[in-house]
N, C-alpha and C positions, 0 to 999 in steps of 0.2 A: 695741581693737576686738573685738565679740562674733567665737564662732567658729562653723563649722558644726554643730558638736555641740550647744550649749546652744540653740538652735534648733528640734533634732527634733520639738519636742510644738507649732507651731504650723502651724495650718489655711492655707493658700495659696489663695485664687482668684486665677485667670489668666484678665483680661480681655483681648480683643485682636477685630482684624479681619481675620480671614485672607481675601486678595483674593480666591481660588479661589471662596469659597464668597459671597461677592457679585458676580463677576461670571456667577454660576452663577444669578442672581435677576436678571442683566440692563442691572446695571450698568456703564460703559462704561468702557476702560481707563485713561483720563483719571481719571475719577471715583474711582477704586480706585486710583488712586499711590500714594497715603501707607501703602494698607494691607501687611500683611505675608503673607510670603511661608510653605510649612508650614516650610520649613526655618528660618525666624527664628525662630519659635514652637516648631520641637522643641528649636531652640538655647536658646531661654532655660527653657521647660519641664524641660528635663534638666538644666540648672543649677541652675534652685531645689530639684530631687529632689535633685540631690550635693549642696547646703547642707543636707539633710535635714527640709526643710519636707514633709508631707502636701500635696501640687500638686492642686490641680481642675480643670480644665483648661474651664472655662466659656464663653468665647467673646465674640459683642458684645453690645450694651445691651441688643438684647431677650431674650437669652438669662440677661443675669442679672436684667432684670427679674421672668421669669418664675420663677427658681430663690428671690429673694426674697420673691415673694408665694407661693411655696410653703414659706418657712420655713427655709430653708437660710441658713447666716449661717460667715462664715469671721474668722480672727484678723485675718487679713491680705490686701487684696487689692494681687497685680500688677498694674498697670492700662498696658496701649499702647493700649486706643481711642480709636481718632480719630475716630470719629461719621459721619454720614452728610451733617447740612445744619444750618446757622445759624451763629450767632456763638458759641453755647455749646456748639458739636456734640464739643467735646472736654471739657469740662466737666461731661459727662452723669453718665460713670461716675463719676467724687470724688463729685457731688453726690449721687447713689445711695445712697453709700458712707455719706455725712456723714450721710444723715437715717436709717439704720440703727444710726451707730455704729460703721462698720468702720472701719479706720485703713488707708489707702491710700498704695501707695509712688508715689512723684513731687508734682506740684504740686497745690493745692487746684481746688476747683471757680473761684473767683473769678479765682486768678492764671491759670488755662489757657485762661477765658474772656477775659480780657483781654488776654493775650499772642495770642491768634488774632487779634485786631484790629489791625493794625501802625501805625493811626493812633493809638490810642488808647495802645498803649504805647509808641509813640514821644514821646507827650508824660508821660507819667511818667517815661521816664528823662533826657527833656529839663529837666522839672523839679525832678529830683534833679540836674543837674549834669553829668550824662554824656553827652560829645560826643557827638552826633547831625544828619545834615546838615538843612536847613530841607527845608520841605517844605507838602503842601497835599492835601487829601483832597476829591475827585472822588467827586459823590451822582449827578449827570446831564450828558449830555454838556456843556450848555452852561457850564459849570462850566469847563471850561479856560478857554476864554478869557477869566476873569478870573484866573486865574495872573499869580502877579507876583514869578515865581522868575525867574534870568538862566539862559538854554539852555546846554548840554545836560541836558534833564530825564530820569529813570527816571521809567515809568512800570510798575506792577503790580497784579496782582489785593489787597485788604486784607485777605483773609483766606483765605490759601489757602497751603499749601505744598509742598515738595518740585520750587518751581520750577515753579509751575503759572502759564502766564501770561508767564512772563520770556522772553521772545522777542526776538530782532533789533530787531523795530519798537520795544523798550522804551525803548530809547535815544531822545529825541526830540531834531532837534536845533532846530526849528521850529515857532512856534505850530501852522503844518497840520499833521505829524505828531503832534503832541501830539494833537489835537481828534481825526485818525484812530484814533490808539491808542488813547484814551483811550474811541472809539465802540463799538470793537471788544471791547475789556476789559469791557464794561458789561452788553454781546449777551451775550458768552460765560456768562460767571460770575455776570450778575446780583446783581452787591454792588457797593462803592464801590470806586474805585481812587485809592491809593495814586502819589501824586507829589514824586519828591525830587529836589535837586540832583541831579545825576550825580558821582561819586565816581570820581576818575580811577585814583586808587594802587593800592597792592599790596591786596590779598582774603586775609582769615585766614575762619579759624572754629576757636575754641574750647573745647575740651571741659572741662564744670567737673562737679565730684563734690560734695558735702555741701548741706547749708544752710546760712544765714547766716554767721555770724562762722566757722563749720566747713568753707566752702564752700571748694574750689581748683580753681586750672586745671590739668588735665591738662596741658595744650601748647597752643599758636598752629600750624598748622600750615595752612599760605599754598596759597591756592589758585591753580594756575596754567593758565590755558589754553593750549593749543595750535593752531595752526590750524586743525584736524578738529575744533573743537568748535563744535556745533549752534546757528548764527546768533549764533555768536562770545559768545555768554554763557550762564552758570551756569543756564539753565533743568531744564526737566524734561526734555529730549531728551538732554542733556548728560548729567545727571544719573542718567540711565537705562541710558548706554551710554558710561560713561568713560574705562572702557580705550580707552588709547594716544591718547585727546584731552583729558585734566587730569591735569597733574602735582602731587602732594600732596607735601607736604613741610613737617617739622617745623623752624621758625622760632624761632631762639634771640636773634636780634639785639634791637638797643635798641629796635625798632619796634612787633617780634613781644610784647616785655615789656609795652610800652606796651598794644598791643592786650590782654594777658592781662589788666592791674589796669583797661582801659574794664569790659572783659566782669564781670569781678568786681562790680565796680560798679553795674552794669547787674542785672545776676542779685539779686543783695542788694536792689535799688533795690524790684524787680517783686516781691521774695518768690518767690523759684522753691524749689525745694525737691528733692535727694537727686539729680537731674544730666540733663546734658542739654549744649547746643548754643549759644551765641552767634553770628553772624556780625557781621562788620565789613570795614568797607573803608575806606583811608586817602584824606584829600583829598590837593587839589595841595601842598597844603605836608606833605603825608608825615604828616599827623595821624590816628591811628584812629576811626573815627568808626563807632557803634553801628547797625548796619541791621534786625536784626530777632532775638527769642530763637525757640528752637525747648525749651521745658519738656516735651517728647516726645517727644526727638527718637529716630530709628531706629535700632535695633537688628539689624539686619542683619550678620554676624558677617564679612561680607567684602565688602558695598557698602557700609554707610552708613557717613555723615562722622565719628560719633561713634567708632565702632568702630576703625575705619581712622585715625585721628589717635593712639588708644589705641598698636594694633599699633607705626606710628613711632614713639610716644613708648619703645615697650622693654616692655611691657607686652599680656596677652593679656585675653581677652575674657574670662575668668574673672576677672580682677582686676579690669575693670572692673564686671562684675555684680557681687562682693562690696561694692565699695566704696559702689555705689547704696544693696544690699541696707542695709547697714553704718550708713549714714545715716537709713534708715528706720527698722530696728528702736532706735536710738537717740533718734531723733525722738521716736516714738511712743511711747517707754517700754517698749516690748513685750520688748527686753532682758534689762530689769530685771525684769519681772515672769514671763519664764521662769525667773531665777534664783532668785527668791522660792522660786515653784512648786516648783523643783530640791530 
């Protein structure tokens, strides 16, 4: 593995969406969940400065739009934005990056585009193989009623995360709740929703590091609810306000295993790249079954799932930034090409 030292001479831009400063333009809190907080952003900022990268600290897409068309160009860019609107709205900055030539750590333009869409990659890792429950993707209300899944159905927003959407009513257990959910999903979020079996078993989410054949799981670490959590399921209320209503915990059993080599699977299938997030949930016969990747997932050094899976696994937040780091400059070659330099 490269070290911090051999590193010092590469250029760093730092992409991100610090919430403060859009919902400072008016955007609504909802809208700004995924973004990050200053303290995420000083956190991983001061990390990539003690790996002795030269840090930029650029900000979101239009800000590096505009440092681009003024000529500025970096070795390397960090990239956490999550974009504003569309299918590709995470996909903006890689793709930036791609038609300049910069070499960007985490997932390409294409796999981030396609992993925001959970119908769509749900049938890729259906068709490599990887258990995943049946399911059916909702364009207009009148679209449920031709569902021809067996009840209890999930229902959710298709492109949306951090539990945007995932409410009490998601659970349907009835074509009328279905047809309501499904009315109300459409209002909200205006995109398609996402409908799958209901999945009754145990909830992992897995933390993986590399790419491909280099790719590993950190740990399975089981998500558990409590009765104080927010309309009894994993949304964004929940997920916002954890303490003392989800209990985390690092899963070592034959099940937890099982869920680690779906998610591997699953990650390898999509082409993710240098680390991120799986979830899964087990059916009634205890099977793991793939629900959605998160190729961006949150960096928060003391709420998000990624992080926090880290810590239980025995391991801190610097070890996991190195490992990200570690995969990219290996990926990219950049490396090797500081050693040349050397």
């Amino acid at each position: 593995m490269p070290d911090g030292g051999m590193a010092r001479r590469l250029r760093v831009g730092f992409t991100y969406d610090l919430r403060d400063a859009w919902l400072a333009e008016g955007l609504s809190e909802e809208e700004t969940a995924e973004f990050d907080s200053a303290g995420t952003i000083d956190a991983i900022g001061d990390h990539l400065t003690a790996r002795g990268f030269a840090v930029e600290r650029i900000g979101h897409h239009r800000a590096l739009v505009a440092r681009l068309a003024a000529g500025e160009r970096w070795d390397l860019v960090f990239n956490i934005c999550e974009g504003l609107a569309g299918f590709g709205r995470e996909s903006l900055v890689p793709a930036l990056c791609e038609s300049y030539g910069i070499p960007c750590v985490f997932s390409d333009s294409l796999v981030l585009a396609l992993c925001l869409h959970k119908g769509h990659t749900k049938r890729v890792v259906r068709d490599a193989g990887v258990p995943t429950a049946p399911f059916a993707v909702i364009e207009q209300p009148r679209d449920a009623a031709a569902i021809d899944l067996p009840f209890p159905l999930f229902a959710k927003p298709i492109a949306e995360g951090t539990g945007k959407g995932v409410e009490s009513a998601s659970r349907c257990t009835t074509r009328t709740a279905l047809a309501r959910t499904c009315r109300d999903l459409l209002a909200r979020f205006r995109q398609p929703v996402l409908v799958e079996t209901y999945l009754p078993g145990r909830e992992f989410t897995v933390g993986i590091v590399g790419t491909g054949a280099e790719a590993q799981a950190i740990a399975a670490m089981e998500v558990r609810l409590n009765a104080t959590a927010h309309g009894g399921v994993y949304g964004l209320a929940t997920k916002e306000d954890w303490h003392g209503r989800v209990d985390y915990a690092i899963a070592t059993d034959a099940t937890a295993r099982a869920a680690e080599q779906v998610a591997l699977a699953a990650w390898r299938a999509l082409g993710c790249r240098d680390g991120g997030r799986i979830d899964l949930r087990c059916d009634a016969a205890g099977v793991p079954q793939f629900l959605e990747v998160n190729p961006l997932a949150g960096l928060n050094p003391t709420h998000s799932d990624l992080p926090i899976l880290t810590r239980l696994a025995g391991y801190d937040f610097a070890w996991l930034m190195d490992r990200i780091l570690d995969s990219a400059l290996a990926r990219t070659g950049l490396w090797q090409r500081t050693r040349v330099a050397a």
